[in-house]
SELUM-507103 format. One record per residue (C-alpha): residue number from 1; x, y, z. Coordinates in nm, 4 decimals, decimal comma. Example, Ala and Ser with C-alpha at 12.3 -4.5 7.8 and 13.67 -1.06 7.14 Angstrom:
<sites>
pos; c1; c2; c3
1; 1,2300; -0,4500; 0,7800
2; 1,3670; -0,1060; 0,7140
</sites>
This chain:
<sites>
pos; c1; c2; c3
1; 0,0000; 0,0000; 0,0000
2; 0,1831; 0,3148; -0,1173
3; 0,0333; 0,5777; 0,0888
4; -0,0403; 0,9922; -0,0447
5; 0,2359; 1,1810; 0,1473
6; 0,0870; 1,4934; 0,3704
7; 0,2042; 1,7318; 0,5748
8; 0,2752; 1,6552; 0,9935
9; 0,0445; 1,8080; 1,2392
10; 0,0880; 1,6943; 1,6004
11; -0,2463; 1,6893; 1,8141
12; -0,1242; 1,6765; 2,1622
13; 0,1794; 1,4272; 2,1301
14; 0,0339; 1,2223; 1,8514
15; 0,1382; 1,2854; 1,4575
16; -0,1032; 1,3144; 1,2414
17; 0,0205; 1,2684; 0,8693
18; 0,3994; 1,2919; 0,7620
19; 0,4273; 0,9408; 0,7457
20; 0,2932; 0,8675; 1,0442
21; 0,1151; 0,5446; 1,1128
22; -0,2359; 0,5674; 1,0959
23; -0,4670; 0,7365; 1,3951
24; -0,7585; 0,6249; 1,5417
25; -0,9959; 0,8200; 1,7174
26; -1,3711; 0,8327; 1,8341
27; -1,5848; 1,1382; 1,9935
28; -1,7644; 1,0755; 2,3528
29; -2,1431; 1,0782; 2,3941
30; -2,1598; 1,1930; 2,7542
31; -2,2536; 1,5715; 2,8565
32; -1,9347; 1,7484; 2,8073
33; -2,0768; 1,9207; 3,1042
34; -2,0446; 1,6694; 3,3066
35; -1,6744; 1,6515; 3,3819
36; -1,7128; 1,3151; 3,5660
37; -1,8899; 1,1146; 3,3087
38; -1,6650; 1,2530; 3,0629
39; -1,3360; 1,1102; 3,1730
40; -1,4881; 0,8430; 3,2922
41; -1,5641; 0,7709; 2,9256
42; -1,2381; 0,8627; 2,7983
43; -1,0755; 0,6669; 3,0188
44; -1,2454; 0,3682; 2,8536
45; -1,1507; 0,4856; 2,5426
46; -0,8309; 0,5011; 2,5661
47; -0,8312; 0,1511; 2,7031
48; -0,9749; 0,0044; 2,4288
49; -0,7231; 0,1795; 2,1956
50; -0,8580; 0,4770; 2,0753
51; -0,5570; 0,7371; 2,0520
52; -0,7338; 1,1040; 1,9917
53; -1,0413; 1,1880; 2,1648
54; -1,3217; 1,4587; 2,0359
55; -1,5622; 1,5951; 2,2648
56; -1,9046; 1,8226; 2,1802
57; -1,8444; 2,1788; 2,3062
58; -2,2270; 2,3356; 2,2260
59; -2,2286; 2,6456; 2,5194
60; -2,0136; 2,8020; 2,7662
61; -2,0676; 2,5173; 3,0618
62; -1,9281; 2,2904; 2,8308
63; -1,6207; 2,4837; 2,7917
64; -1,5405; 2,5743; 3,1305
65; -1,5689; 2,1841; 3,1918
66; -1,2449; 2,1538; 2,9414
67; -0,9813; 2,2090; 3,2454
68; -1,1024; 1,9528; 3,4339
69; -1,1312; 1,6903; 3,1881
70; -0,8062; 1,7455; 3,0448
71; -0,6335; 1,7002; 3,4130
72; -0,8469; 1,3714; 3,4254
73; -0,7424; 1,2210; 3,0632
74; -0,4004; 1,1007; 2,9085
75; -0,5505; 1,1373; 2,5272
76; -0,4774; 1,4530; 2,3532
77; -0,8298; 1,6160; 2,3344
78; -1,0201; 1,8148; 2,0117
79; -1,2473; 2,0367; 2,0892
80; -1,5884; 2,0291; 1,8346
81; -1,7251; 2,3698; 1,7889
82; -1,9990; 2,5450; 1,5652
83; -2,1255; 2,8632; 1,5365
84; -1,9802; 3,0534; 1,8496
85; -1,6283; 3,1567; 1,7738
86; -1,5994; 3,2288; 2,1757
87; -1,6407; 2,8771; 2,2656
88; -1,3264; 2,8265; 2,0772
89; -1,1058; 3,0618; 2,1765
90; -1,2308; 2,9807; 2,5296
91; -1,1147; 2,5685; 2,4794
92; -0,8091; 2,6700; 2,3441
93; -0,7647; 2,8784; 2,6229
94; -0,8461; 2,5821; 2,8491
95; -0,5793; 2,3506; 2,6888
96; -0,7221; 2,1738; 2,4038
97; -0,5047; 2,0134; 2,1854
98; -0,6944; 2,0113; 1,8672
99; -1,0223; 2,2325; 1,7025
100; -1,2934; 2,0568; 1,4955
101; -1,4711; 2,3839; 1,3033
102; -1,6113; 2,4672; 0,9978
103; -1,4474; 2,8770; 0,9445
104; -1,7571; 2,9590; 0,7612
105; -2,0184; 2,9071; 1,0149
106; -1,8437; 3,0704; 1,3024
107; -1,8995; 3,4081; 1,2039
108; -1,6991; 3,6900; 0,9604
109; -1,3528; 3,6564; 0,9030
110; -1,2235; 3,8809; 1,1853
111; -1,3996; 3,5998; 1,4125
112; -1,2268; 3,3158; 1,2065
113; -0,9057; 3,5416; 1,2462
114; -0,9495; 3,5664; 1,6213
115; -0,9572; 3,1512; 1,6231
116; -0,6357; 3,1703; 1,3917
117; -0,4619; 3,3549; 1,6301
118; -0,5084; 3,1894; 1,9467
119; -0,4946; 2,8482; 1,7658
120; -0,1610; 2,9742; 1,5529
121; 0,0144; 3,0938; 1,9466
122; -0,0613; 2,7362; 2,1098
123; -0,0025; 2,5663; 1,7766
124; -0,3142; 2,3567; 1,8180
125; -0,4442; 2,2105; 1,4386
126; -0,7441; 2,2918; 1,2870
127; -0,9746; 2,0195; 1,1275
128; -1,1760; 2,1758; 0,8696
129; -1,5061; 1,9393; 0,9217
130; -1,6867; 1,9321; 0,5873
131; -2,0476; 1,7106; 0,6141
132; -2,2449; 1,6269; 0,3350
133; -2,5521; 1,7393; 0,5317
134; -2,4374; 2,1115; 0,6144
135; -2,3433; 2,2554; 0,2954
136; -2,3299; 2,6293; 0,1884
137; -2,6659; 2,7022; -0,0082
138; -2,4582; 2,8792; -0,2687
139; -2,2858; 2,5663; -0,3331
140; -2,5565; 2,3871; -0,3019
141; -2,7390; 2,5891; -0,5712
142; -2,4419; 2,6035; -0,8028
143; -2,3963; 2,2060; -0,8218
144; -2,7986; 2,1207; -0,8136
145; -2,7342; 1,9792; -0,4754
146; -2,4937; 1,7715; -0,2828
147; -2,2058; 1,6566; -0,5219
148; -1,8461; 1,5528; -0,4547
149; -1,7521; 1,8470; -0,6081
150; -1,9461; 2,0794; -0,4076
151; -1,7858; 1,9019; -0,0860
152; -1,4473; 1,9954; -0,2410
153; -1,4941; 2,3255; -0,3142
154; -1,6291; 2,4226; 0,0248
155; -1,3279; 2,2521; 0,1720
156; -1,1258; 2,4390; -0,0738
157; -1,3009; 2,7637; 0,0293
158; -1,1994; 2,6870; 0,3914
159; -0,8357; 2,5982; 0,3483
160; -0,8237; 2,9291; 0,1400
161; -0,9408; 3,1201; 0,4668
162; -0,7564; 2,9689; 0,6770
163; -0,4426; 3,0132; 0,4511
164; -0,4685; 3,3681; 0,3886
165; -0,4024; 3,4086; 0,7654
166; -0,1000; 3,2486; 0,6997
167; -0,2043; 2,9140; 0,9025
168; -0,1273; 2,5519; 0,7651
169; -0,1414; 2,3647; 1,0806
170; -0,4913; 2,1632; 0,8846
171; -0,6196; 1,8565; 0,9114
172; -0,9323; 1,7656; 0,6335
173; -1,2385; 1,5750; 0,6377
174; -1,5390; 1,5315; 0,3755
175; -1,7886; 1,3207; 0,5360
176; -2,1188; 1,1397; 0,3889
177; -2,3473; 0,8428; 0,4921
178; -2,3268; 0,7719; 0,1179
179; -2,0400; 0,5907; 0,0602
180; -1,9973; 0,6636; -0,2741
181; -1,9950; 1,0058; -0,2557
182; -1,7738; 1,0615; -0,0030
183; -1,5313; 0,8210; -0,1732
184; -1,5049; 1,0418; -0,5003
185; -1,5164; 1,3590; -0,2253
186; -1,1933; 1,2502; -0,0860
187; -1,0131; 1,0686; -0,3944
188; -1,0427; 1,4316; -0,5916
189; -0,9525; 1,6741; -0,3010
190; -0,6430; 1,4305; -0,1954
191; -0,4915; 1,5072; -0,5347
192; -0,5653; 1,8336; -0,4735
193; -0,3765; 1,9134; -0,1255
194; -0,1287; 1,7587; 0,0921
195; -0,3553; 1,8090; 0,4042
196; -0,3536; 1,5611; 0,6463
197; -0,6742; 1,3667; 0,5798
198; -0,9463; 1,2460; 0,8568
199; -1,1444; 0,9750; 0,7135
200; -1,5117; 0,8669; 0,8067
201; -1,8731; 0,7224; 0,7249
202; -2,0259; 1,0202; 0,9117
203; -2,4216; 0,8650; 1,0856
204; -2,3272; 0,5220; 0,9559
205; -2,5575; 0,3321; 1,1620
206; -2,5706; 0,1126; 1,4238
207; -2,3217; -0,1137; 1,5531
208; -2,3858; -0,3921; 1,3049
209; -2,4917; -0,1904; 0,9699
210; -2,2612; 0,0690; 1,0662
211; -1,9655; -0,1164; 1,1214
212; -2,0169; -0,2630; 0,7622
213; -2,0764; 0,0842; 0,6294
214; -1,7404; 0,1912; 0,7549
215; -1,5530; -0,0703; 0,7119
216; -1,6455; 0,0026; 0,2924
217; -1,5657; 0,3621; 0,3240
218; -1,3264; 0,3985; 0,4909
219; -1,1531; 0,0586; 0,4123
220; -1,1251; 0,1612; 0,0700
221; -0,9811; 0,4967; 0,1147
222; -0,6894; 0,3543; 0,3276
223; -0,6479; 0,0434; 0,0605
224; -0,5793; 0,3334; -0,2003
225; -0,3417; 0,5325; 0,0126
226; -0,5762; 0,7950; 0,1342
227; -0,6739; 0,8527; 0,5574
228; -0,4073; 0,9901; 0,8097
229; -0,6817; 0,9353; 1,1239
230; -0,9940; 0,7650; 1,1426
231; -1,3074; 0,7906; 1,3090
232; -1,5476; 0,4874; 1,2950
233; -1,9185; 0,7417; 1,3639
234; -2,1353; 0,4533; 1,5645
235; -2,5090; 0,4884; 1,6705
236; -2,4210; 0,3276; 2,0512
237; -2,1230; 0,2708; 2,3021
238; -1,8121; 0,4749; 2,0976
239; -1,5698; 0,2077; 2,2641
240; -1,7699; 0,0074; 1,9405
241; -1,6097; 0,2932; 1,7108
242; -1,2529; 0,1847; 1,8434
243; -1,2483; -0,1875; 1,7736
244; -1,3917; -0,1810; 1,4791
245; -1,1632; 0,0984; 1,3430
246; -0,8759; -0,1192; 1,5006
247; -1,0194; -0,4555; 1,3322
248; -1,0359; -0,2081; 0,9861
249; -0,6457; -0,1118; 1,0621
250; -0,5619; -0,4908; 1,1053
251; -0,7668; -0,6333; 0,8450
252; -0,5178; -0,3895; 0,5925
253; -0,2667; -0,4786; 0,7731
254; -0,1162; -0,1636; 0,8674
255; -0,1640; -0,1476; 1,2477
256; -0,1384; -0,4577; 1,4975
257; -0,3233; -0,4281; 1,8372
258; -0,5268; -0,7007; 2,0261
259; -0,6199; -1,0119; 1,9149
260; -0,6187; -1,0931; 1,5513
261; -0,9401; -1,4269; 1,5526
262; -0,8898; -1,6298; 1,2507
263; -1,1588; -1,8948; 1,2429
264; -1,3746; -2,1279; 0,9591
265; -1,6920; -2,0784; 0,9095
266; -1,7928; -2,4768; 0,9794
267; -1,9298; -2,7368; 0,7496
268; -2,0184; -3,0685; 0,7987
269; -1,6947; -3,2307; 0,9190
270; -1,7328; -2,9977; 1,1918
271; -1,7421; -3,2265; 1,5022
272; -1,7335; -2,9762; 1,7843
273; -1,9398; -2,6930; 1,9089
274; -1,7363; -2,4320; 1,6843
275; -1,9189; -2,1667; 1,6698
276; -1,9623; -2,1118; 2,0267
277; -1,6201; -2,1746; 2,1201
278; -1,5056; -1,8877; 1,8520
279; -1,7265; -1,6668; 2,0633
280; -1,5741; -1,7471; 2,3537
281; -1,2521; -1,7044; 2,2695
282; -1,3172; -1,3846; 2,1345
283; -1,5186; -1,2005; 2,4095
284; -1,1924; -1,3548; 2,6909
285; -0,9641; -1,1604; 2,4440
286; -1,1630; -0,8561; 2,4445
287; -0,8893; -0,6741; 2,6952
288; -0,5954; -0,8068; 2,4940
289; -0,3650; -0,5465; 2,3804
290; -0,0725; -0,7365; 2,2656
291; -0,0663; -0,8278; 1,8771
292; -0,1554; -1,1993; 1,8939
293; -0,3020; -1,3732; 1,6031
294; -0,5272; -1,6776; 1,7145
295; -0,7121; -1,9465; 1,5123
296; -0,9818; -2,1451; 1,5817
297; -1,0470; -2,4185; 1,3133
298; -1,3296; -2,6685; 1,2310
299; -1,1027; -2,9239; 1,0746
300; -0,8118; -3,1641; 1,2287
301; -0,6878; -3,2415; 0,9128
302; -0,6667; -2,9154; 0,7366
303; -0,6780; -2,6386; 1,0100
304; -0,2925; -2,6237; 1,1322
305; -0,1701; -2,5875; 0,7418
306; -0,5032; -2,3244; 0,6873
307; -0,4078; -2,1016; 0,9869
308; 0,0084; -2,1866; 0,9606
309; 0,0799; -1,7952; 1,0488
310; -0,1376; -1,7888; 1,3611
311; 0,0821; -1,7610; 1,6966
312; -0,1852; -2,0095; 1,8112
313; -0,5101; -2,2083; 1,7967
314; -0,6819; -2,4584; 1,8029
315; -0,8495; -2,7422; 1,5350
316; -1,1084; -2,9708; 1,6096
317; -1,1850; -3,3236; 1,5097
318; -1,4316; -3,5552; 1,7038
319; -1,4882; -3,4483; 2,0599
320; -1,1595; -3,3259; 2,0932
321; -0,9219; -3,0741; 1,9337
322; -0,5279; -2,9889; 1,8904
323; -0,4149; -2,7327; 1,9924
324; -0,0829; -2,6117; 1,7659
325; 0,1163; -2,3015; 1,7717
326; 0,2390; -2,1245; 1,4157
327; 0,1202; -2,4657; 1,2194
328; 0,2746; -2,7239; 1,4274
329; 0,0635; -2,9456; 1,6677
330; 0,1161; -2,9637; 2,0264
331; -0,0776; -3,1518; 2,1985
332; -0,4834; -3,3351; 2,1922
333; -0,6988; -3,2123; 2,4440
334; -1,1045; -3,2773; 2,5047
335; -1,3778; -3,0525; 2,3576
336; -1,4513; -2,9232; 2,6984
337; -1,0462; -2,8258; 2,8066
338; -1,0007; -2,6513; 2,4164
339; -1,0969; -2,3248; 2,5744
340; -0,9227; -2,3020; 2,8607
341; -0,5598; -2,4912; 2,7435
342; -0,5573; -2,2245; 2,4555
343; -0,5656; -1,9408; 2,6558
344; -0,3099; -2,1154; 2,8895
345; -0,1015; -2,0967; 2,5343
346; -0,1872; -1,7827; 2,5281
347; -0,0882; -1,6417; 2,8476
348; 0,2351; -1,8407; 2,7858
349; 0,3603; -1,6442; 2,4660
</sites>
């Protein structure tokens, strides 16, 4: 995968861009009011692997929560903000670490220059947010409605602001819940400019449409060499957001974290209860961070050679199974040990 070469910007301590592998991050759902809740969230984030955290900053309580949660967290933390160009200034002046705007709908330009400024002093990037669903009407007038071209164009009209005041420190995103569009959105700004690019299936859905939503948008973006950061945008729990943009990252192979599961999907040789052991295994490996790739297989005969590059795993064959480690069998245990002597072979790598 020969990725499109952008510029650095550093949110908090994290690159974004340059090279860099690639991000992921998700957005809490708690009151940002609510200090408490808040990092009680984040904290869960971050233990489930997400890297860069966005919170909703809609009034003035909100912002004068910002302190407080940042003492509380160890993610950097991007502040979302529309319309009020106060509420920015007043998170950067709390500490935030990145800004999630949209310079036209903030007010005039000495407003957006205001944001430069402050932003520009703590060197805290800029996202430039454009959403399919909050268009100019201009632009929406000019191109008969929403187009990928009409995307670009306001995201070009935003970089050009924000450029003019002599600020690069960008990041880009040009989200849809049609797949499709936002695909040709982002393929013709990335040639375009060397902005760091944010990738996402913004309202994708629930947990199980969404993640398949997602997984197509922004999995094919990332196959061509387009995304710096991504945000998985899940209708429940945003821990969900984090594995699956983590599963997403290892299914490309380009970032290792957790447990990799391979398993078959049964047939009739199956002899064991397959399916439910692949379920256990995979909800006892939920909290595993290290890079292991595990295998559970239907099939004595074939599933060592089918699942050679796993670290370990198991394959089944008439009330029993073998357990074997990168191909090579170790041992024959019962069905009802399987579970438990591969995650002893676990815990020993």
């Amino acid at each position: 995968m020969q990725f499109k070469k952008t510029r650095p910007v550093m949110v908090g301590k994290v690159q974004i861009g340059g090279g860099a592998p690639v991000v992921v991050q998700s957005m809490t759902n708690t009151d940002t009011r609510d200090a408490i809740a808040t990092i009680s969230q984040i904290v869960e984030l971050s233990q489930a692997g997400c890297e860069v955290v966005r919170v909703a900053v809609p009034d003035k309580i909100a912002a004068e929560a910002l302190p407080r949660i940042i003492e509380g967290i160890d993610l950097p933390l991007i502040a979302d903000i529309h319309f009020d160009y106060r509420l920015a200034l007043k998170a950067l002046e709390a500490g935030i670490d990145g800004l999630r705007i949209n310079p036209g709908n903030i007010g005039g330009k000495d407003k957006v220059k205001q944001v430069v400024a402050a932003a520009s002093e703590r060197r805290v990037p800029i996202r430039i947010g454009v959403n399919a669903g909050s268009l100019e009407k201009e632009l929406l007038s000019k191109y008969g409605g929403v187009t990928a071209d009409a995307m670009v164009e306001s995201a070009l009209n935003h970089i050009r602001l924000l450029e003019e005041l002599n600020y690069r420190e960008i990041k880009l995103s040009l989200k849809a819940s049609n797949i499709p569009l936002m695909l040709e959105a982002y393929r013709k700004l990335s040639t375009l400019v060397d902005y760091p690019m944010h990738v996402g299936v913004t309202e994708s859905g629930t947990v199980k449409s969404g993640t398949i939503k997602s997984a197509v948008g922004i999995g094919a973006l990332l196959a061509e060499g387009i995304g710096d950061t991504i945000r998985v945008s899940l209708t429940g729990h945003p821990k969900h957001e984090v594995h699956v943009a983590w599963e997403i990252l290892k299914a490309l192979g380009l970032r290792r974290r957790g447990v990799e599961l391979i398993s078959c999907p049964t047939c009739g040789r199956t002899q064991i209860d397959l399916i439910k052991l692949a379920e256990q295994v995979e909800e006892r490996m939920a909290t595993v961070d290290k890079p292991i790739k595990v295998a559970v297989m239907g099939c004595a005969v074939n599933g060592p050679g089918e699942a050679r590059e796993a670290d370990v795993g198991i394959a089944g064959g008439k009330g029993v199974g073998l357990i074997f480690r990168r191909g090579e069998i170790i041992r024959q245990v019962p069905e009802e040990r399987l579970l438990e002597e591969l995650l002893l072979e676990i815990e020993n790598l």
